[in-house]
N, C-alpha and C positions, 0 to 999 in steps of 0.2 A: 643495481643487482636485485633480483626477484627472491624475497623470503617466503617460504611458503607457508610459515608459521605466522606471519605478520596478522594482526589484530584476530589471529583463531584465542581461543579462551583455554585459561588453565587455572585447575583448582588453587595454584600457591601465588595465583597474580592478585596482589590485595588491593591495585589500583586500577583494576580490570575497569576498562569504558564501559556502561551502560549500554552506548550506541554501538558496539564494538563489532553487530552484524554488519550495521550498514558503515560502518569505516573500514571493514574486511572488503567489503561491494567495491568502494571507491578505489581500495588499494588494488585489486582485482583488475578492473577495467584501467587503471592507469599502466597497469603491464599489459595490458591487451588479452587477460586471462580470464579463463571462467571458473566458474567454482570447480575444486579439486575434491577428491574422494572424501575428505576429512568433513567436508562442509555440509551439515545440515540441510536439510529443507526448507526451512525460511529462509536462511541464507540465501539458497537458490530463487526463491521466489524472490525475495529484495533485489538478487542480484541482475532476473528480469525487468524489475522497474524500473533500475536504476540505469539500466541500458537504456531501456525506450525514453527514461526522461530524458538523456543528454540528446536523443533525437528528434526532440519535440523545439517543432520553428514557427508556430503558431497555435495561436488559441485553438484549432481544430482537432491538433496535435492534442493539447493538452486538456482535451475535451473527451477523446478516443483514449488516451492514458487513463484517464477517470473511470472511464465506463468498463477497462480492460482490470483495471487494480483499484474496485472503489474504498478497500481499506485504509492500503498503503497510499492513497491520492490522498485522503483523508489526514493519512497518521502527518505524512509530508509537508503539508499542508499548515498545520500546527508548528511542527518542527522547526519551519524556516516563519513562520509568521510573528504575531503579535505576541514578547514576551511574556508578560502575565500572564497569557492563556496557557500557552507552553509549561510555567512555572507553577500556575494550578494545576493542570493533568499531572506530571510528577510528583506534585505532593500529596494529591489523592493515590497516587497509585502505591506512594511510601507510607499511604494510610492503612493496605491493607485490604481497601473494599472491593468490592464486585465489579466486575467491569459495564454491566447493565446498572448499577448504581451509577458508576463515574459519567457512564455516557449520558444519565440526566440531568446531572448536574453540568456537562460542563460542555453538553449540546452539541453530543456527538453518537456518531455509531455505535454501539458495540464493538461491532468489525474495527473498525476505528481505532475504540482505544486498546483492542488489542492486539493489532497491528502496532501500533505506537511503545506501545510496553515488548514486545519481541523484538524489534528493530532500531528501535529512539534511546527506549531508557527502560532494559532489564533489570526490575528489583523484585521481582516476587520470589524467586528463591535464591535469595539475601536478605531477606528484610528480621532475621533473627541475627545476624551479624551486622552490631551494633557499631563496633570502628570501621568495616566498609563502607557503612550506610554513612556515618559523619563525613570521613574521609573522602570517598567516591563519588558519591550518590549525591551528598548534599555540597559537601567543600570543606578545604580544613579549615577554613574560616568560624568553623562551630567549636573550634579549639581557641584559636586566639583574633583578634582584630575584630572580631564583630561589630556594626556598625549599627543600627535606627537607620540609614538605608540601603540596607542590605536586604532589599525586599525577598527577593530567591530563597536567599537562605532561610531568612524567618518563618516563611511561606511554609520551605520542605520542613523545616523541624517541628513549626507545628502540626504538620501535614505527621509526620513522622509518630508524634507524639499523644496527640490528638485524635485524627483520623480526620474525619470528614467534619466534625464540629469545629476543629482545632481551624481546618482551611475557610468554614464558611465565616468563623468569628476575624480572624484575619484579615479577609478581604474586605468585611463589615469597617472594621477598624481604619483600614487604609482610604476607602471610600465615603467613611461618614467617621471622621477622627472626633474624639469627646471634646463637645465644647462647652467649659461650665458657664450657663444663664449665671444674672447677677442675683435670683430670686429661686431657689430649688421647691420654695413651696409654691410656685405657682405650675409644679409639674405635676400630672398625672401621677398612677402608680407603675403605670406601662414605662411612660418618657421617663421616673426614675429608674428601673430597673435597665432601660436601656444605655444610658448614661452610666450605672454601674458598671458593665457588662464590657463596655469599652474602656472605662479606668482600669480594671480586672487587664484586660488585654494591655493596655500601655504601661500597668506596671512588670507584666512580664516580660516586655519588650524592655524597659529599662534595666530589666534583671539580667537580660541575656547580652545587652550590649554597653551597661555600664562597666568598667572594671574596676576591679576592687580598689586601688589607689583612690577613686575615687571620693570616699568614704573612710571612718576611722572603725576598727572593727565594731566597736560598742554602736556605732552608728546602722550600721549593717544587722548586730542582734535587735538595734531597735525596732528598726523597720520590718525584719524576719515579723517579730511579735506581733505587730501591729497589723500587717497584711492578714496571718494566722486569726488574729481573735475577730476581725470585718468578715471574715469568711465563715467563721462560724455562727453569725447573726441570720436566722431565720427568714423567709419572705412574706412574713403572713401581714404584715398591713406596710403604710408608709415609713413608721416612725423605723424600725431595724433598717430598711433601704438607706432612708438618708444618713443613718447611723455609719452604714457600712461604706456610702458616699463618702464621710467625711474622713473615714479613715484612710480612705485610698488616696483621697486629695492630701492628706499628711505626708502619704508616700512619696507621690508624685510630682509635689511639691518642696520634698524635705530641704531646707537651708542649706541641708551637708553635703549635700551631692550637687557634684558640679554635672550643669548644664553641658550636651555636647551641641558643639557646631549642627551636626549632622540629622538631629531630631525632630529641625523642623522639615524636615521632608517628608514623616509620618503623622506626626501629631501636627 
């Protein structure tokens, strides 16, 4: 039976889809319906792509789709493609920035990513409501079970949290994970700071995915302290770097906290 309300949007839906124009499309065409009075204009426009994509039976097809919708070919394009990328465009956009900033970063249109944010994943007006953004947006996983590899989630929250530094130190992190040499004076001042930089990251990654059993509270204020007083060390030559090095490695390191399975898929 045909709802006519089905995936339309309402201000007291607190688990409202993101995609919920283009799953309005899908619901649409699977009754054989077109958008009804209620429906927006993008919607409408989604609702023609998504026509002519189900009628595309060769590359020539999906060549002419391109040239016809180069946003939404664009946004599409992402949407069903290679995870990571998908999951960086959302956490940029749960950062907040420009859409000609995200497009350079993440080598795309304009049209593109906003296309992609109107149709994929509506967060720009939500992004001051903080339990739909955890909830929704990111997953309630930012509540409980978080894992070291739960790349998505980490991604949007630091996406979320951060902005655009939070995603570019992230992806840093995942692609070049800190690996301590047996010798730290035989590093630059650059290769220290960088080696900081990613310990910084992996302890907040331990932070957001250890849980607290894991640790006895006095163990937890220690490490609090200790993280705190590394951070407020200076960069003006070596000696504070490695300073601030070894404190992180106390962290990251600490006896008291149990090792998860799952960490080595990041680190």
């Amino acid at each position: 039976m045909f709802d006519a309300t089905t995936h339309s949007p309402t201000s007291h839906d607190l688990f409202k889809e993101p995609a919920w124009r283009w799953l309005r499309c899908g619901y649409l065409l699977d009754h054989g319906r077109r958008p009804l009075r209620q429906d927006d204009d993008l919607t409408r426009q989604a609702w023609l792509f998504h026509s002519a994509l189900q009628g595309c039976h060769s590359d020539a097809d999906r060549d002419q789709l391109a040239r016809d919708y180069p946003g939404l070919a664009e946004a599409h394009a992402v949407y069903t493609g290679e995870p990571l990328k998908r999951w960086e465009l959302e956490a940029r956009l749960l950062g907040g920035d420009a859409s000609d900033s995200i497009a350079a970063r993440c080598g795309l249109s304009v049209q593109g990513v906003e296309a992609y944010h109107d149709i994929f994943y509506e967060v720009r007006p939500h992004l001051h409501a903080d339990t739909y953004v955890n909830t929704a947006l990111i997953g309630p996983k930012t509540c409980y079970g978080l894992t070291a590899a739960d790349h998505e989630q980490l991604l949007k929250l630091f996406g979320y949290g951060l902005g655009n530094f939070g995603v570019d130190a992230y992806l840093d992190y995942l692609r070049n994970p800190p690996t301590v040499p047996a010798r730290l004076d035989l590093l630059d001042l650059a290769a220290l700071k960088s080696l900081r930089d990613r310990l910084r990251f992996k302890v907040m990654v331990l932070l957001l995915t250890t849980p607290a059993a894991a640790a006895r509270p006095e163990t937890w204020r220690w490490l609090e302290e200790r993280f705190a007083a590394r951070r407020e060390l200076q960069d003006g030559d070596e000696g504070p770097v490695l300073a601030s090095i070894g404190g992180l490695l106390d962290v990251v390191t600490g006896p008291s906290i149990r090792s998860r399975p799952d960490d080595a898929a990041v680190a």
